[in-house]
DRENDO-55930 format. One record per residue (C-alpha): x, y, z; residue number from 1. Coordinates in nm, 4 decimals, padded with zeros to 6 digits. Each point is the difference from the previous one (the first is absolute). Example, Ala and Ser with C-alpha at 12.3 -4.5 7.8 and 13.67 -1.06 7.14 Angstrom:
% DRENDO-55930
ATOM; 01.2300; -00.4500; 00.7800; 1
ATOM; 00.1370; 00.3440; -00.0660; 2
This chain:
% DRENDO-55930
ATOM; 00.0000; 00.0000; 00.0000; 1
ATOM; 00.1608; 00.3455; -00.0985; 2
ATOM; 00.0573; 00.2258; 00.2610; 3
ATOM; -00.2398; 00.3363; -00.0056; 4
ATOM; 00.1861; 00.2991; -00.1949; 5
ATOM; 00.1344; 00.2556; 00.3177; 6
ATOM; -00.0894; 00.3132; -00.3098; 7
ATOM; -00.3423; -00.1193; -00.0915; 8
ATOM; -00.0635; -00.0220; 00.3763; 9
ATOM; 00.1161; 00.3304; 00.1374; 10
ATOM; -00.1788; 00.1740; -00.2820; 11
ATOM; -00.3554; -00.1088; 00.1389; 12
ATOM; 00.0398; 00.2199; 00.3279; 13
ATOM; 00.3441; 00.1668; 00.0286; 14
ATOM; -00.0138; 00.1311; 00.3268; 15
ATOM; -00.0552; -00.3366; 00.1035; 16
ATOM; 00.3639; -00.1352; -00.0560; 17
ATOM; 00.3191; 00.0610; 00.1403; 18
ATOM; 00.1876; 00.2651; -00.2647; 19
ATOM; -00.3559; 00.1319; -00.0858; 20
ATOM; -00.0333; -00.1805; -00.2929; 21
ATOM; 00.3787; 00.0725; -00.1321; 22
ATOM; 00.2829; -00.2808; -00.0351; 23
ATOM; 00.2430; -00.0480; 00.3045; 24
ATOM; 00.2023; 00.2460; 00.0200; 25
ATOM; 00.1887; 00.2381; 00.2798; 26
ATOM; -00.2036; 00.2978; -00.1274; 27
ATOM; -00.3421; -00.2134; 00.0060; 28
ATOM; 00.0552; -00.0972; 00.3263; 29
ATOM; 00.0881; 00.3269; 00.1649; 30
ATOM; -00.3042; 00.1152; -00.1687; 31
ATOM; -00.2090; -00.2062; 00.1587; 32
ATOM; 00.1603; 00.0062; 00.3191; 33
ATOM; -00.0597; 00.4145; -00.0514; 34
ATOM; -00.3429; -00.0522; -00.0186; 35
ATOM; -00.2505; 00.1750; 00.2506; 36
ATOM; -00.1566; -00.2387; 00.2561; 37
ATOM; -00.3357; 00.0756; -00.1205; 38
ATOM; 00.0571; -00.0650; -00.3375; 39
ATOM; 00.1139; -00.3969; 00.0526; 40
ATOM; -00.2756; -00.1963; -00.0632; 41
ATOM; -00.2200; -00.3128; 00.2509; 42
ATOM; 00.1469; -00.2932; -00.1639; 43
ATOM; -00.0920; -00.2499; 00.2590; 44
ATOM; -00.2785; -00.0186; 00.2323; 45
ATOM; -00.2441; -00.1925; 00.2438; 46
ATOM; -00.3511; 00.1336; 00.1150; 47
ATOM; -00.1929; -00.1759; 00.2536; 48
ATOM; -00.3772; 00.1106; 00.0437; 49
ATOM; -00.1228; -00.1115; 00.3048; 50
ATOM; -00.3903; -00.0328; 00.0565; 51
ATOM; -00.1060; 00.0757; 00.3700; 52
ATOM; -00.0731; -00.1961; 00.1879; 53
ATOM; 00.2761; -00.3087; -00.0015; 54
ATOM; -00.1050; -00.3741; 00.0893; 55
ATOM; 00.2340; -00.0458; 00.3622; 56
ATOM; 00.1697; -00.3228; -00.1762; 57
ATOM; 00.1100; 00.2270; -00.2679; 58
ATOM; 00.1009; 00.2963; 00.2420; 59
ATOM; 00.2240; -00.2094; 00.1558; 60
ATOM; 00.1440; -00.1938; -00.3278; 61
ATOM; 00.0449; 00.3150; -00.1857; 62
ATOM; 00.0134; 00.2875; 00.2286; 63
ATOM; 00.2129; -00.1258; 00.2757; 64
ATOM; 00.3620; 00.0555; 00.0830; 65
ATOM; 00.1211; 00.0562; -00.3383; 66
ATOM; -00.1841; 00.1117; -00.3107; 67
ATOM; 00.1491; -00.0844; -00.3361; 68
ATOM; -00.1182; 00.1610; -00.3094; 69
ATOM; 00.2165; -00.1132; -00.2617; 70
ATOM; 00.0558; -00.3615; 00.1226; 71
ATOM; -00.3697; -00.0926; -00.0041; 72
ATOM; -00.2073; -00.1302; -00.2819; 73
ATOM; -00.2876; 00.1648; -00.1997; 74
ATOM; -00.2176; -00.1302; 00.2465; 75
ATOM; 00.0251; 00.1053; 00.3866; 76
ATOM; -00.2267; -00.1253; 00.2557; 77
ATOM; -00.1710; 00.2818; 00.1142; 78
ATOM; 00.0845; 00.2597; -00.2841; 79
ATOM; -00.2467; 00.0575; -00.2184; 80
ATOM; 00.2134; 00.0986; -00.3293; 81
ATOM; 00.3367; -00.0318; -00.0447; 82
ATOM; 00.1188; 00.2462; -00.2988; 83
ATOM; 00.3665; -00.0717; -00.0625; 84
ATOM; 00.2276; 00.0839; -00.3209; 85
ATOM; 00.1970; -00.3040; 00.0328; 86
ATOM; -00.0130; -00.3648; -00.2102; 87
ATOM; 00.0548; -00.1647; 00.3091; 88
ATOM; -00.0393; 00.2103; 00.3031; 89
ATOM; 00.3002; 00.1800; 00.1588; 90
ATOM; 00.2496; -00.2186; -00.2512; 91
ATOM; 00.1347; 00.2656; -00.2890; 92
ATOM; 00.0196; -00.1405; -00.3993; 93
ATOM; 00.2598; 00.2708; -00.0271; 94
ATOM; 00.3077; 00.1504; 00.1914; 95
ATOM; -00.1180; 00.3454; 00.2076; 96
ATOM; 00.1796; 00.2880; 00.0712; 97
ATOM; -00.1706; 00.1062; 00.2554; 98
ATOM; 00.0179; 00.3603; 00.1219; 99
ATOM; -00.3024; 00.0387; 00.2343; 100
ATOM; -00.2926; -00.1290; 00.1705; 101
ATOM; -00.3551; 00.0631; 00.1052; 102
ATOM; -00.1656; -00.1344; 00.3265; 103
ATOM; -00.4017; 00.0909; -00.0519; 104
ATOM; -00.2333; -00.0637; 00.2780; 105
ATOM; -00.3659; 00.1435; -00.0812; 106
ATOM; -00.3031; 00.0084; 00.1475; 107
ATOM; -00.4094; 00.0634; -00.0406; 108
ATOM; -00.0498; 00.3785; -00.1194; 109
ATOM; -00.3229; -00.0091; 00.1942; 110
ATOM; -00.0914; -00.0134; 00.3066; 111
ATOM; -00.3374; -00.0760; 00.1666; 112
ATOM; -00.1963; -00.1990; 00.2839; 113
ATOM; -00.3153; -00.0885; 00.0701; 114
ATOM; -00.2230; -00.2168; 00.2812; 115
ATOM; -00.2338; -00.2626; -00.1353; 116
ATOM; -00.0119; -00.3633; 00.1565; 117
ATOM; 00.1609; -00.3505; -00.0413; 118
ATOM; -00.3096; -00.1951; -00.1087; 119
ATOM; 00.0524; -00.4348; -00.0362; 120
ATOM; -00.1522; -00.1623; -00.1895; 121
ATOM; -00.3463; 00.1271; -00.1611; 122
ATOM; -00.2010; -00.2710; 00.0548; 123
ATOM; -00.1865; -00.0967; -00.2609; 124
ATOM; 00.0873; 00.2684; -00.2029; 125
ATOM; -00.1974; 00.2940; 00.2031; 126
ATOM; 00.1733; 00.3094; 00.0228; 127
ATOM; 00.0252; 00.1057; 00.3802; 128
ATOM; -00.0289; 00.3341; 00.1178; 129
ATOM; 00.3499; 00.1919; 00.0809; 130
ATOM; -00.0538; 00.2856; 00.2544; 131
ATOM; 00.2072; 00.2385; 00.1399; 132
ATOM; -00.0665; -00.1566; 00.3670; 133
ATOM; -00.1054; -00.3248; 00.1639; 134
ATOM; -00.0582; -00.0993; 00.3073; 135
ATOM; -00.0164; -00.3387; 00.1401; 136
ATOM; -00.4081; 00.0373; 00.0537; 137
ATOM; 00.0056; 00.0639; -00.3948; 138
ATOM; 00.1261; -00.2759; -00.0898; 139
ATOM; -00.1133; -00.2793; 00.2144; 140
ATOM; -00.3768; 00.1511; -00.0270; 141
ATOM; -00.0586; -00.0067; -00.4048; 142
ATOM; 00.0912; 00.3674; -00.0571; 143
ATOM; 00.2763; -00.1157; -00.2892; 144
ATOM; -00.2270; -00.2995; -00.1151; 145
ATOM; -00.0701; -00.3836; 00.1041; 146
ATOM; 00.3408; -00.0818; -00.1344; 147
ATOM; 00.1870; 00.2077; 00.2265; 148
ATOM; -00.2187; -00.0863; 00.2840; 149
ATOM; 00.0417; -00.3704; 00.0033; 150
ATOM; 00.3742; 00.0423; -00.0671; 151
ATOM; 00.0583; -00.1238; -00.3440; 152
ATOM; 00.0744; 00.3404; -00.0981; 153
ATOM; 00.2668; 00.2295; 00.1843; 154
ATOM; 00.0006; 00.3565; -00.0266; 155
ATOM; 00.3600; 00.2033; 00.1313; 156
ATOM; 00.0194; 00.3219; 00.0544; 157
ATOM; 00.3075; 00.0628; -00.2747; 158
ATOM; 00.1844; 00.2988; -00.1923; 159
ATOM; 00.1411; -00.0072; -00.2856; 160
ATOM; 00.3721; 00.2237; -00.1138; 161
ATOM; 00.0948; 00.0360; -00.3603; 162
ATOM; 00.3488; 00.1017; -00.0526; 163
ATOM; 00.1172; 00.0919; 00.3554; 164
ATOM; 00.0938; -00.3699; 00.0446; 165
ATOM; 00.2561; 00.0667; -00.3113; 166
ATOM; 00.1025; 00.3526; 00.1199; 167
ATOM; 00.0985; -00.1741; 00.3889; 168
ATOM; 00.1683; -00.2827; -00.2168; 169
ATOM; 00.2031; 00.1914; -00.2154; 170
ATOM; 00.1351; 00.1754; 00.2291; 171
ATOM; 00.0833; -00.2917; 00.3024; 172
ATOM; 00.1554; -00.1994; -00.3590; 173
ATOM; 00.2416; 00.3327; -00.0385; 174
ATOM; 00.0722; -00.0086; 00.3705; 175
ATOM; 00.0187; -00.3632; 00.0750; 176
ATOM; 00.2519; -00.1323; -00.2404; 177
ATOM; 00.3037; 00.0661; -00.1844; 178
ATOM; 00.0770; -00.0108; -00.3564; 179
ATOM; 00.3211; -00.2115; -00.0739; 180
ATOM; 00.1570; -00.1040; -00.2991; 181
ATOM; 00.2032; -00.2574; 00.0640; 182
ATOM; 00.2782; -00.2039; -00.2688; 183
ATOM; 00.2634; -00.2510; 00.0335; 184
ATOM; -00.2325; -00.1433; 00.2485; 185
ATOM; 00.0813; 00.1544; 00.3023; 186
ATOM; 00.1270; 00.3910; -00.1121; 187
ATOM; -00.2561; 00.2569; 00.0505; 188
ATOM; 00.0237; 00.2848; -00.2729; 189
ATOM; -00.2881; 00.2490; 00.1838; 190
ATOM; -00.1436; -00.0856; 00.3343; 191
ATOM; -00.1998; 00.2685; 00.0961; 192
ATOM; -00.3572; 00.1094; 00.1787; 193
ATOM; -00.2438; -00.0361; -00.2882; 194
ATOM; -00.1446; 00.3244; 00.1424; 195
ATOM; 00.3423; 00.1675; -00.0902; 196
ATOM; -00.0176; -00.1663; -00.3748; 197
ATOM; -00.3450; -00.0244; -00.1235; 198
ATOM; -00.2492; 00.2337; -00.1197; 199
ATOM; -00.3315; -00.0569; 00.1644; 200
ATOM; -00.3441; 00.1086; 00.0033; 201
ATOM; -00.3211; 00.1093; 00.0078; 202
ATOM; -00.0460; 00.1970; 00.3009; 203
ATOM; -00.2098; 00.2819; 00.0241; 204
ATOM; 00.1424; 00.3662; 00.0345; 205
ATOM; -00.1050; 00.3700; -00.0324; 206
ATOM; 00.1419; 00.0430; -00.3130; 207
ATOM; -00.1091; -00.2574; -00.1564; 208
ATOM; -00.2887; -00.1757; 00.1801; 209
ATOM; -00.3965; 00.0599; -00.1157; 210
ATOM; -00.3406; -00.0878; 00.2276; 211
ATOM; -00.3066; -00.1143; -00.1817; 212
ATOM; -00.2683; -00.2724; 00.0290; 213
ATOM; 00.0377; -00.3728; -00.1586; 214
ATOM; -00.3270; -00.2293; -00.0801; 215
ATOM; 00.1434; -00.3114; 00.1710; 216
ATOM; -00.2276; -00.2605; -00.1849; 217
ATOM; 00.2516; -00.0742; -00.2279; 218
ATOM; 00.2779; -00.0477; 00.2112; 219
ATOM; -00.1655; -00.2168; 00.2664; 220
ATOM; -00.1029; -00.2283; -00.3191; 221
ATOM; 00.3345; -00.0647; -00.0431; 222
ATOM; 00.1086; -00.0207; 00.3788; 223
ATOM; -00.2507; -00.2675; 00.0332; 224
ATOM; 00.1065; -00.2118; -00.3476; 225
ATOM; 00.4031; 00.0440; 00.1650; 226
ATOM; -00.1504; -00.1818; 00.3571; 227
ATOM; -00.2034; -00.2379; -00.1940; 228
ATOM; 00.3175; -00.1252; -00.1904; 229
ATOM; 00.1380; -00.1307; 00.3349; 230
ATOM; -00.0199; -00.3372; 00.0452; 231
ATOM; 00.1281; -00.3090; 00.2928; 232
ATOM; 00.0777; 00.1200; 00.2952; 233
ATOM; 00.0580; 00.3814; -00.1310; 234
ATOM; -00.3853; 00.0289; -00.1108; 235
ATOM; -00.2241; 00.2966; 00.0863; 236
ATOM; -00.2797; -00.0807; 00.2474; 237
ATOM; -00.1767; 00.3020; -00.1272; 238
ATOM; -00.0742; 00.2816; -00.2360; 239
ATOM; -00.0068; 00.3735; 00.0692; 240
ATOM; -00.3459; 00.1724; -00.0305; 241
ATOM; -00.0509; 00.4001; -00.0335; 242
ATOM; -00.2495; 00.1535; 00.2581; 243
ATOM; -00.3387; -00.0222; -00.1161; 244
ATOM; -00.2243; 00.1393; 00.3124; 245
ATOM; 00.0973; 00.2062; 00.2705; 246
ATOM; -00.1261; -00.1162; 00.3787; 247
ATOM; -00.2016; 00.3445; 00.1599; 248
ATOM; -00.0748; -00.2271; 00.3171; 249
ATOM; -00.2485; -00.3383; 00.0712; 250
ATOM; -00.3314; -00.0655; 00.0982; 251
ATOM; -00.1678; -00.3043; 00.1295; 252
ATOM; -00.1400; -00.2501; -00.2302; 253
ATOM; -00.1838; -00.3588; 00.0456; 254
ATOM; 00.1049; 00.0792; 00.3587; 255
ATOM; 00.3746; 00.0069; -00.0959; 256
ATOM; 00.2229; 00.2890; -00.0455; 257
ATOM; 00.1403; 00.0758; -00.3322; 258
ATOM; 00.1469; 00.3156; -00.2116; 259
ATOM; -00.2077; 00.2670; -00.1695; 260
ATOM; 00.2142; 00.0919; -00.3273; 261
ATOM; -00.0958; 00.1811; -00.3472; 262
ATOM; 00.1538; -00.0229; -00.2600; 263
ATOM; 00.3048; 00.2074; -00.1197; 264
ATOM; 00.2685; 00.0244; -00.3554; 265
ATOM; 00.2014; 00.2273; 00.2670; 266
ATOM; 00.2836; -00.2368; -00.0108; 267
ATOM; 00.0170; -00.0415; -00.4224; 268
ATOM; 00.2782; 00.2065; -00.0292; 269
ATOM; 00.3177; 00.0888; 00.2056; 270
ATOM; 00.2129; 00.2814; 00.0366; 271
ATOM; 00.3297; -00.0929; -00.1756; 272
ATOM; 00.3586; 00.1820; -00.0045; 273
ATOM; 00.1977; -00.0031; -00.2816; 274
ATOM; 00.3742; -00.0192; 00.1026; 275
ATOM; 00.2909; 00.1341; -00.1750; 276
ATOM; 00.2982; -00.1257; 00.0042; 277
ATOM; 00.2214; 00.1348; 00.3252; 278
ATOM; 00.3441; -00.0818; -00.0033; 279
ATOM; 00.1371; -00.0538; 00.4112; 280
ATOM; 00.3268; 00.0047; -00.0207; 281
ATOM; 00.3120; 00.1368; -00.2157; 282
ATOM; 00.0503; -00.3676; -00.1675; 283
ATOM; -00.3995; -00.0340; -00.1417; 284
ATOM; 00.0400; 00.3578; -00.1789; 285
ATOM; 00.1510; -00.1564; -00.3154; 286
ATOM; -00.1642; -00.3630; -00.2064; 287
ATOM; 00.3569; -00.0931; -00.0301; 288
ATOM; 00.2928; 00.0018; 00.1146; 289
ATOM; 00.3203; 00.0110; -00.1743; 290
ATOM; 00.2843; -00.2301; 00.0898; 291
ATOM; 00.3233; 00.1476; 00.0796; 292
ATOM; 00.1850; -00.2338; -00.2436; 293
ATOM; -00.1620; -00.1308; -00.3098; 294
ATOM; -00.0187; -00.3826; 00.0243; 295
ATOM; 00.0142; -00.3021; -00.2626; 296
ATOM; -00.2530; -00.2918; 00.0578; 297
ATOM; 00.0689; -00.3043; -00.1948; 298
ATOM; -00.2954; -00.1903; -00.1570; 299
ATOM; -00.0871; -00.3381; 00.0930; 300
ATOM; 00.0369; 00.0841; 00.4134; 301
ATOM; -00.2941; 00.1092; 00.2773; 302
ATOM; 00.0012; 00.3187; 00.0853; 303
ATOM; -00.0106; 00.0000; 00.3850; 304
ATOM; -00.1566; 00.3219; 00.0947; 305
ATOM; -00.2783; -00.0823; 00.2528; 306
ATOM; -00.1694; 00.1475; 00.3186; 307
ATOM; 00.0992; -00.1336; 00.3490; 308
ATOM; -00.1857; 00.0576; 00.3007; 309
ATOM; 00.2500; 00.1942; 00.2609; 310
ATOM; -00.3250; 00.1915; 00.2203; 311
ATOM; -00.2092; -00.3508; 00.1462; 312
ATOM; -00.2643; 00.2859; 00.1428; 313
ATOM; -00.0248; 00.2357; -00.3319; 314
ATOM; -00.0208; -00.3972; -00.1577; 315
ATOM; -00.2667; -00.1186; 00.2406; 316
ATOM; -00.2250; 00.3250; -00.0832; 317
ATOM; 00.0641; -00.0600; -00.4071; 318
ATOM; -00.1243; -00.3153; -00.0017; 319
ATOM; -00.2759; 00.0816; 00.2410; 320
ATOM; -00.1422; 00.2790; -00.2609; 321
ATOM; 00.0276; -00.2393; -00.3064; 322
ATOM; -00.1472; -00.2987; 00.1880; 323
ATOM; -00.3554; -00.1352; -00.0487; 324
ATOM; -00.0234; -00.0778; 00.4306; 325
ATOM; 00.2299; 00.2491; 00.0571; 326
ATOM; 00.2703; -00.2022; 00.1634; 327
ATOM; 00.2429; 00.0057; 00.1194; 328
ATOM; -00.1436; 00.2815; 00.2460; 329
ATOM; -00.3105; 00.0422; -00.0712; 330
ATOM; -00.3301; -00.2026; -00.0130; 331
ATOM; -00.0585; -00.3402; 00.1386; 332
ATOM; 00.1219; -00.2632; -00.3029; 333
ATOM; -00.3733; 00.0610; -00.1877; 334
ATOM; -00.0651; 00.1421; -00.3094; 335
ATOM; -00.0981; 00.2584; -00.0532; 336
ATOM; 00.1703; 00.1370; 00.3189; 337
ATOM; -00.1717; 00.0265; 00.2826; 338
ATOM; 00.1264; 00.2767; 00.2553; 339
ATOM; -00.1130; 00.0282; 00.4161; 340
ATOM; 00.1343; 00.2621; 00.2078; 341
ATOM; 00.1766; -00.2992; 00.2316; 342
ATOM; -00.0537; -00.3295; -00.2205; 343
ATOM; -00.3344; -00.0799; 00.1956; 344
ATOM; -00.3378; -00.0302; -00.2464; 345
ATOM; -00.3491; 00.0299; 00.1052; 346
ATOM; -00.2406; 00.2497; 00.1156; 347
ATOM; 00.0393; 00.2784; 00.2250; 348
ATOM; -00.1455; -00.0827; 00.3542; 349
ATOM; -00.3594; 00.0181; 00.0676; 350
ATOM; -00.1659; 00.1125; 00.3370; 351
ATOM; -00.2813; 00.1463; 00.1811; 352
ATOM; 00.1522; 00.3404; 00.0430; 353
ATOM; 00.2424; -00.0708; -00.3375; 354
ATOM; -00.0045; 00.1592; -00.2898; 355
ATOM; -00.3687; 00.1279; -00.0055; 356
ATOM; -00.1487; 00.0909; -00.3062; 357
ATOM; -00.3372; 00.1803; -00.0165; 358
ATOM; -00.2435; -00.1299; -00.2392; 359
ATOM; -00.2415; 00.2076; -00.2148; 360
ATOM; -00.2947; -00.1877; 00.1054; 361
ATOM; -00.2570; 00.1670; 00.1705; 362
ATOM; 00.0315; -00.0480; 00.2910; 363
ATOM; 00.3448; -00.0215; -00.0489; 364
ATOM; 00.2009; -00.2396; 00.2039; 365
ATOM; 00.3776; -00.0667; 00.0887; 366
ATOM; 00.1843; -00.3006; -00.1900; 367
ATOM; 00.4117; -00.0825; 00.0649; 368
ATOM; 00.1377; -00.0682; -00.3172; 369
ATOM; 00.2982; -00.1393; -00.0775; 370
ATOM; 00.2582; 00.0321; -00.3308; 371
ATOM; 00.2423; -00.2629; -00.1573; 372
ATOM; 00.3470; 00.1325; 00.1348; 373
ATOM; 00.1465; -00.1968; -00.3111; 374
ATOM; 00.0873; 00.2248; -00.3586; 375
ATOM; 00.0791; -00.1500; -00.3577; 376
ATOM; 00.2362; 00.2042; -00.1690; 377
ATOM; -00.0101; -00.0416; -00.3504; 378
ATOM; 00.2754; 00.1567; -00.2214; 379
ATOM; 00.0618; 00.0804; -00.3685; 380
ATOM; 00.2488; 00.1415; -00.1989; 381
ATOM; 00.2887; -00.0576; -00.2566; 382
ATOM; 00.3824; -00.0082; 00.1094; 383
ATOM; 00.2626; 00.0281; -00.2296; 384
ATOM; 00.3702; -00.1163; 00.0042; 385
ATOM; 00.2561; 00.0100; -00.2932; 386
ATOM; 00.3943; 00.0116; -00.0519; 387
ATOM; 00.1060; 00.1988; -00.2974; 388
ATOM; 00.3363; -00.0271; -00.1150; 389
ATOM; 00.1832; 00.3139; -00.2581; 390
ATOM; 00.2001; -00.0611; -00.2380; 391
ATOM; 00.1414; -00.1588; -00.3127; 392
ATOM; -00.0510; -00.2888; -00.1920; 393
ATOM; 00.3673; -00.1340; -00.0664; 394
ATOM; 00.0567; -00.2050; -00.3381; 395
ATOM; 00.2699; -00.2676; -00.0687; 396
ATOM; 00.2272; 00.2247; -00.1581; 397
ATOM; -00.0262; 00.2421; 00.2676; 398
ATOM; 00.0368; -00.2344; 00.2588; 399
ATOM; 00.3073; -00.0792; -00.1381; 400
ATOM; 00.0989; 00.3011; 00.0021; 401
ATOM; -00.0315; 00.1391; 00.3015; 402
ATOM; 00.1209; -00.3171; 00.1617; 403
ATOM; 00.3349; 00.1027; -00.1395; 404
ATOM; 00.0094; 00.3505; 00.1559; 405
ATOM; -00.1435; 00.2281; 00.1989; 406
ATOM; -00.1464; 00.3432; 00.0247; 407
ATOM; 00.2157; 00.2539; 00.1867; 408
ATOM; -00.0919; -00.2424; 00.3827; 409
ATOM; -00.4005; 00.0757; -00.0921; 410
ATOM; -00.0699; -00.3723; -00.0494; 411
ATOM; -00.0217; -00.3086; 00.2148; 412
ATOM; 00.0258; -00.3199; -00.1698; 413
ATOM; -00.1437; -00.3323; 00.0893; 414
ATOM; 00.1015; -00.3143; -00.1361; 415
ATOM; -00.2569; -00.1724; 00.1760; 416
ATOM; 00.0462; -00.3684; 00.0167; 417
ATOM; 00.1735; -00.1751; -00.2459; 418
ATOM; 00.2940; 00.0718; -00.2531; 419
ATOM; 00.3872; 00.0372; 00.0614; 420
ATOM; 00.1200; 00.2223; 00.2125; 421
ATOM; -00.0187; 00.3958; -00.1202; 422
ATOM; 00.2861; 00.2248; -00.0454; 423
ATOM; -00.0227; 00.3008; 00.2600; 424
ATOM; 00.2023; 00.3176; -00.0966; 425
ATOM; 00.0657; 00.0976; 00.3157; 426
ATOM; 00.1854; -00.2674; 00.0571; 427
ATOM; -00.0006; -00.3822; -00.0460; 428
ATOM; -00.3223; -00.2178; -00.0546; 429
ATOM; -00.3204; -00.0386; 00.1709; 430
ATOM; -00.1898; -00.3498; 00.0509; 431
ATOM; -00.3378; -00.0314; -00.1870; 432
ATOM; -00.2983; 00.1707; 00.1322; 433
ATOM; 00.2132; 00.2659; 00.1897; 434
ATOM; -00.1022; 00.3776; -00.0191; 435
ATOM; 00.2980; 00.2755; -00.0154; 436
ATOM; 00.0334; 00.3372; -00.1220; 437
ATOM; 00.2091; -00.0120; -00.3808; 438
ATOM; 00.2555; 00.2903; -00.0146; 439
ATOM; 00.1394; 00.1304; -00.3199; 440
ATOM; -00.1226; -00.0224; -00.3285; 441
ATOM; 00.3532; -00.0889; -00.0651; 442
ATOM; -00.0277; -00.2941; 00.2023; 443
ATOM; 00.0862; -00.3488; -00.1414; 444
ATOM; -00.2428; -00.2561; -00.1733; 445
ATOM; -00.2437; -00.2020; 00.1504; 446
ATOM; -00.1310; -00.3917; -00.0121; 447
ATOM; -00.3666; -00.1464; -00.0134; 448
């Protein structure tokens, strides 16, 4: 099989290839190497989209100590679209000369909440009523339906938060691990806070921050479809409802006491903020960053760049927000997650003197009642992660090139695994797979 023509190939996209399209060459490559920052081009890159909320099982096989972008496949377990330039993820068809990188970590734009209930199942397909608030009276005594009453039907008081689950995410993910690229097995190129590397976002600001209303029906369509896909031991025991009547008090009915509700659309839409992206610290003001010396990846080897947990409580609190239970500190193991002020469930306590409500009968009479103490939180949301890498496409006859000098000590070379030993003009040779600075371009010839 011929090997591809190096001309025919740099003319599709120039800017693409090391010498910008010209043939190797001392000028060519000082050219390039002159060229502004901005101008290189995203050769390589890996974007995760994450769909909130995540099965636990996959939290912890995905999201837990380290996260690798580039040495996973095109399917993740719990991400819900993996967009990647690469053949084969994180392995490159062609030498790199890589000058810079991008760590992206982005959230929700919007931002809203809104109370509803937790309603499981509906039995035999009747919709039960959602109000705004139950008491236990209501619900033993037929006020939300038979169903309800005889217990085949639960009703939880619940909320549901779009996007702030992603904003609390992104930014315990910045704080909680480092990025590291790592070669020759064991040397670390950049370990550093990913909050000092990445560029991450939304978060809502003066200058760039807006307050309107949102009609939730679509999104809690689509929050319920994400908790129905969960199935085993991960499944969702219910489905979020909006508020459809609003409780004004009880009365007394077939001798029982039970709520006195109308009807309401009150709760149809939500008031949302729009965030805009807020940069927190000197290191997220830039997408990329620019390496201080211009490095040359072979093809054929991983590229170990990854995220490793170094914060276990800024780690705990990440997985937390993208968890369907909300482990590991929130919840109680059930999805969706089911929050008490101190783990215990039930109703409120009931008394004599407790609680009194006054009903609107006439005469009116005095009735403790009692609330669940227990809250579903559901959450929604998109989170996304990606790893961009600047630079330059290097062809064989490049490659050979510039593996037999160097550019003024602005390159690293690695000769990754493999292949003789490599002539280093600073004096003597270097095993395979070592990284050094190259010194003159005067320097003596090199070995693949």
């Amino acid at each position: 099989m011929a090997r591809p023509n190096n001309t025919a190939l740099r003319k599709l996209n120039p800017q693409r290839f090391m010498g910008l399209g010209q043939a190797p060459g001392v000028p060519a490559l000082q050219q390039c190497l002159g060229s502004k920052f901005d101008a290189i081009q995203v050769i390589e890159y890996v974007t995760w989209t994450i769909d909130l909320p995540v099965a636990d099982a996959d939290v912890a096989s995905t999201f837990g100590d380290t996260i690798n972008l580039f040495g996973n496949t095109s399917s993740v377990p719990g991400v819900a679209s993996v967009d990647s330039s690469f053949v084969v993820n994180g392995i490159l068809q062609t030498d790199m000369f890589l000058c810079g990188y991008g760590v992206h970590v982005f959230a929700e734009p919007e931002r809203w909440a809104q109370i509803g209930n937790g309603i499981s199942p509906n039995a035999g397909g009747a919709i039960v009523p959602s109000p705004d608030a139950i008491t236990q009276n209501d619900q033993t005594n037929g006020a939300l339906g038979p169903a309800v009453a005889s217990g085949a039907t639960t009703v939880t008081p619940a909320a549901v938060e779009w996007g702030g689950p992603a904003w609390r995410a992104a930014w315990h993910l910045a704080n909680g691990y480092r990025f590291v690229w790592t070669v020759n097995q064991r040397i670390n190129i950049i370990d550093e806070q990913l909050a000092d590397v990445s560029y991450f976002g939304s978060y809502a600001v003066a200058q760039a921050a807006g307050d309107a209303d949102v009609v939730i029906a679509p999104y809690v369509q689509r929050l319920n479809k994400r908790y129905a896909s969960f199935t085993g031991a991960g499944a969702s025991s219910s489905a979020f409802w909006p508020v459809t009547h609003r409780r004004v008090g009880s009365v007394t009915s077939a001798a029982a006491n039970v709520g006195d509700f109308h009807v309401t659309r009150d709760f149809d839409l939500a008031a949302v903020t729009s965030g805009g992206l807020a940069p927190t610290q000197a290191g997220c003001c830039s997408p990329f960053r620019k390496l201080p010396r211009c490095c040359l990846i072979e093809r054929g080897l991983p590229i170990g760049m990854e995220l490793v947990a170094n914060d276990s409580v800024h780690q705990a609190n990440f997985q937390s927000e993208i968890s369907a239970s909300g482990a590991p500190l929130n919840g109680n193991g059930t999805v969706p997650e089911l929050d008490t002020p101190t783990g215990s469930t039930g109703f409120t306590l009931t008394g004599a003197q407790v609680m009194l409500e006054q009903t609107l009968d006439t005469p009116p009479v005095l009735v403790s009642q009692a609330i669940q103490v227990g809250r579903n939180t559901f959450k929604g949301g998109l989170l996304k992660i990606a790893f961009l890498l600047k630079g330059y496409e290097v062809m064989r006859d490049w490659c050979a090139f510039l593996q037999s000098c160097d550019a003024n000590g602005n390159l690293y070379f690695s000769t990754g695994g493999g292949g003789t030993s490599q002539y280093n003009p600073n004096g003597g040779y270097v095993p395979p797979g070592a990284m050094y600075p190259v010194g003159t371009i005067q320097g003596g010839p090199g070995q693949r």
